[in-house]
C-alpha positions in Angstrom: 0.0 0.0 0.0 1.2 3.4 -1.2 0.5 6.1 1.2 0.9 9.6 0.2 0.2 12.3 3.4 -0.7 16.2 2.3 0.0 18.4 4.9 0.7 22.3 5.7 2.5 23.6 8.2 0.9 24.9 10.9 -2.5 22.8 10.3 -3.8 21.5 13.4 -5.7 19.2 11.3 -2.5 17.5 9.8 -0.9 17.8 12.8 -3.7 15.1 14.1 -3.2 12.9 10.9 0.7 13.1 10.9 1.2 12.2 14.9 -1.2 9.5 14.2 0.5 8.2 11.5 3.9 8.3 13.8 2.1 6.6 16.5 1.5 3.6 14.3 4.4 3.7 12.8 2.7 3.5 9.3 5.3 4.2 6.3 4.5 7.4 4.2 5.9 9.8 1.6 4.9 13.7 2.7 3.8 16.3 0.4 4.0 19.6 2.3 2.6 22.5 1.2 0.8 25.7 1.7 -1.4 24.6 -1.4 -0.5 20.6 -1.0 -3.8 19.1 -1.0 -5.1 16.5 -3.7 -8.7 16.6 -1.7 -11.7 17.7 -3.3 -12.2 20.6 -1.0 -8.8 22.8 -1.7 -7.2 22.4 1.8 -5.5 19.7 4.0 -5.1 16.9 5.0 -5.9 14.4 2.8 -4.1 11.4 1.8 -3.6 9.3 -0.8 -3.9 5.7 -0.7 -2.9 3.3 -3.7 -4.5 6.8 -6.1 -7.5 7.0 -3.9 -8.2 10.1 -2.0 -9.3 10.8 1.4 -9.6 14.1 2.9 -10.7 15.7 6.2 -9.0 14.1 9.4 -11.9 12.6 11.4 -12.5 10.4 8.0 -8.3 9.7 7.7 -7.7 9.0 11.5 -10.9 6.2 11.5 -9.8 5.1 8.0 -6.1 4.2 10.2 -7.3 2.6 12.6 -9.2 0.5 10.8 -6.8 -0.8 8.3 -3.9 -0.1 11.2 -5.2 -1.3 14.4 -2.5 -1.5 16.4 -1.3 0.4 18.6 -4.7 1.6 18.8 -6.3 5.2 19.2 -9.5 3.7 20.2 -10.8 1.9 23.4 -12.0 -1.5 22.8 -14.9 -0.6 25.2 -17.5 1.0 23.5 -18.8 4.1 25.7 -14.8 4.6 26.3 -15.0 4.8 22.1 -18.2 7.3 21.8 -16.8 9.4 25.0 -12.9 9.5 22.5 -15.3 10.4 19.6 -17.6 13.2 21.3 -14.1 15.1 22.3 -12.9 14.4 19.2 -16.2 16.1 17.3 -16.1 18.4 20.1 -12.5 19.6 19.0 -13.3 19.1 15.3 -16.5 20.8 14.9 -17.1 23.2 17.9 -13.6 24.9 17.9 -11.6 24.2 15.2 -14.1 25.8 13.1 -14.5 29.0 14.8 -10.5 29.7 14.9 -9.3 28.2 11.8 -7.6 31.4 9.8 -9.9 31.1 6.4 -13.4 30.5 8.2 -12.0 34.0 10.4 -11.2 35.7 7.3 -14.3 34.6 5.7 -16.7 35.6 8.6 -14.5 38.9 10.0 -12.4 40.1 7.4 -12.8 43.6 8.5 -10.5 42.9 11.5 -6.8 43.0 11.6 -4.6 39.9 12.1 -3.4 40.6 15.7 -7.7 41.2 16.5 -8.3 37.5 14.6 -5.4 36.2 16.8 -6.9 37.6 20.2 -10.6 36.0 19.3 -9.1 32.6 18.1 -7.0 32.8 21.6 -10.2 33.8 23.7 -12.7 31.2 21.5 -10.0 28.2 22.1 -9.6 29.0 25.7 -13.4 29.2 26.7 -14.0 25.5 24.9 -11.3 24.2 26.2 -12.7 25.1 30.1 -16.0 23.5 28.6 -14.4 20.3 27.5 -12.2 20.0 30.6 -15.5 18.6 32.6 -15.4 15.3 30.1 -11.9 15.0 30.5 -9.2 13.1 32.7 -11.8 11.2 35.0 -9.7 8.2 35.0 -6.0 9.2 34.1 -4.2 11.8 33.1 -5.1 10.5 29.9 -7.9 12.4 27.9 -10.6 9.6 28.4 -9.7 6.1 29.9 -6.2 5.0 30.8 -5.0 4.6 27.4 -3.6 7.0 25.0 -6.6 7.3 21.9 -7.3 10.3 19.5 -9.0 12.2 22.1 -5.0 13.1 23.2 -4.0 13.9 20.0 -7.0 15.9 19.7 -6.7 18.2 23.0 -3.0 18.9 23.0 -3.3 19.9 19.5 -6.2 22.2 19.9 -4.3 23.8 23.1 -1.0 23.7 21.4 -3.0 26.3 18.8 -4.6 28.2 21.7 -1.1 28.7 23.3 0.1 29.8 20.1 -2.3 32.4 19.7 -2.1 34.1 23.2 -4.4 31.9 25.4 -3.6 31.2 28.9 -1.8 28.1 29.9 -3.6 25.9 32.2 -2.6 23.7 35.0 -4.3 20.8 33.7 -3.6 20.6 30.0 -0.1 21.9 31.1 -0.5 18.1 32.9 -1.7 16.3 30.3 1.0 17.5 27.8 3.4 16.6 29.8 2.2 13.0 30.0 2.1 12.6 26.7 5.7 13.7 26.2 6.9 11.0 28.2 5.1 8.6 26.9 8.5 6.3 24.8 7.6 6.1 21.0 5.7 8.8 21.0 5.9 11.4 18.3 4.8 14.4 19.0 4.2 16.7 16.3 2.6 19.8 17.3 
């Protein structure tokens, strides 16, 4: 199988496919660029498997993990699975959206960069406090005591809020610094 990985820099998005792909340890060529994707929707990631394109990273990840389940980055359990996919549509549709640069542009193009910056800070900050009830009951893991997507998917999302000006947090702080430690690990943000 011939998998080809379209990525940008700075993408949060490709930042969950390309740790995910790490983590498995699943053999890849990279094609990086601003304007690298192959998808049918003009951005990244997608990826291309044997000619056959997939785009947008909920559809890639679960793609993965089915055809590359193991390690896994979902609980065998099944309400440990839904409670790794609600954080993970939490992240993906509730505040990726509302920061990501061209959606800003599209929807406030009358402010200045540094203004867009502040909101995207403020807007990934507030979520994150939201989410932080569903999170670490059992570990310092996301959900469960296993590493799944729903890690990937908070430390990248914070990552992004950091970079933008949010405040740092005592418990993400925590949870990052798990998942740094973790040996094989690939962290890519």
């Amino acid at each position: 199988m011939e998998l080809l990985f379209y990525s940008a820099h700075g993408s949060n998005s490709s930042q969950r496919v390309e740790w995910a792909l790490k983590y498995k340890k699943i053999p890849y060529r990279l094609h990086a660029d601003e304007k690298a994707s192959a998808g049918p929707y003009g951005y990244v990631p997608s990826i291309s498997v044997d000619g056959q394109i997939i785009a947008e990273s909920m559809a890639i990840l679960e793609f993965l993990e089915e055809v590359f389940p193991a390690p896994p980055l979902l609980p065998r359990d099944s309400l440990e699975r839904a409670l790794v996919r609600e954080v993970c549509e939490y992240v993906n549709s509730t505040i990726h959206p509302a920061q990501n640069r061209t959606v800003m542009k599209f929807l406030r193009p009358e402010l200045a960069d540094v203004e867009k910056k502040t909101l995207r800070a403020i807007w990934i900050f507030n979520c994150l406090q939201k989410l932080k009830s569903r999170l670490f009951q059992d570990s310092d893991y996301a959900v469960g005591n296993e590493f799944s997507l729903a890690d990937i998917f908070v430390a990248i999302i914070y990552k992004k809020g950091l970079a933008h000006g949010a405040e740092r947090d005592d418990t993400y702080e925590k949870h990052w610094a798990k998942l740094t430690l973790i040996p094989g690990h690939e962290v890519v943000v």
